[in-house]
C-alpha positions in Angstrom: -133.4 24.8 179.8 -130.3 26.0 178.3 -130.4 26.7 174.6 -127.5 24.9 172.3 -126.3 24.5 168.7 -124.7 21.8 167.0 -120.7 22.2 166.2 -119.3 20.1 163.3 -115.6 19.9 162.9 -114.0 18.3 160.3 -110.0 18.0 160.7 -107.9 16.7 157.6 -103.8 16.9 157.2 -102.5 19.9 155.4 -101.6 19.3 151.7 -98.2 18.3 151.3 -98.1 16.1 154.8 -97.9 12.7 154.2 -101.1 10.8 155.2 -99.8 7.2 156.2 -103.2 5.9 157.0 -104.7 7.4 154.0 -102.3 5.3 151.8 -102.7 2.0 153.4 -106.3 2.4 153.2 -105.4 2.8 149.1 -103.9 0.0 148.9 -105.9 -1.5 151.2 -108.5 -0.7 148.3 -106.5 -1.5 145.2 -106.2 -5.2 147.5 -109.8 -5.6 147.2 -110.4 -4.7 143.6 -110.8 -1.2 143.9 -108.3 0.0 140.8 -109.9 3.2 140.7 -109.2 4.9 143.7 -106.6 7.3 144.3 -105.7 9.8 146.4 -106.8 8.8 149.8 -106.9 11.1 152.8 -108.2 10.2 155.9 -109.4 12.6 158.7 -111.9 13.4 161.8 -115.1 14.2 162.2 -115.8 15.9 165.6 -119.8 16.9 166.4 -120.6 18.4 169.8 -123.3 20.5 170.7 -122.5 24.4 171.5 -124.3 26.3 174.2 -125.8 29.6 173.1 -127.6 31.2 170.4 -125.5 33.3 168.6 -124.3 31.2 165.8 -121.4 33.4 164.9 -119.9 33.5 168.8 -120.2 29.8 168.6 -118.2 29.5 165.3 -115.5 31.9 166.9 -115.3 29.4 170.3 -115.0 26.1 168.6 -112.4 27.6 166.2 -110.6 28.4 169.5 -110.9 24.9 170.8 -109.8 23.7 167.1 -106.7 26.3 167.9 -105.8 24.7 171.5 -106.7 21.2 171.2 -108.9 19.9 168.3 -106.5 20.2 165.4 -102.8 20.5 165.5 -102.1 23.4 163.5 -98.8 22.9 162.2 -99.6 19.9 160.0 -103.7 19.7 160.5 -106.3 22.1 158.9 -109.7 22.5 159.9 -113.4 23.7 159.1 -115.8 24.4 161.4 -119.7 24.3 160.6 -122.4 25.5 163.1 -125.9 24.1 162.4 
């Protein structure tokens, strides 16, 4: 039996970048009646379990896959929680 943790990433657009979908989701809002809202980003949520025990190795690896593949790091940032 193999021993895992769970990995939650969350992935959102760097300030200053343009977030296309987050806007038409606004207005998508203001449509419905929704005056209030503002500022609309949108993002991921990526959960995935982790093999291992160490919770601190475990943050280190999935900030590499967040590196390599999960995020793009030149307009995405990222956060990583182990749980």
């Amino acid at each position: 039996m193999s021993v895992s943790m769970k990995a939650k990433v969350r992935v959102f657009l760097k300030a200053g970048v343009l977030d296309v979908q987050g806007k038409a989701v606004e207005q998508a809002l203001h449509g419905l009646g929704f005056a209030g809202v503002s500022e609309v980003r949108v993002g991921r949520l990526i959960d995935f379990d982790v093999a291992g025990t160490d919770p601190a190795k475990a943050k280190a690896e999935v900030e590499a896959m967040c590196h390599r593949l999960l995020a793009n790091p030149v307009i995405e940032s990222f956060e990583v929680e182990i749980v």
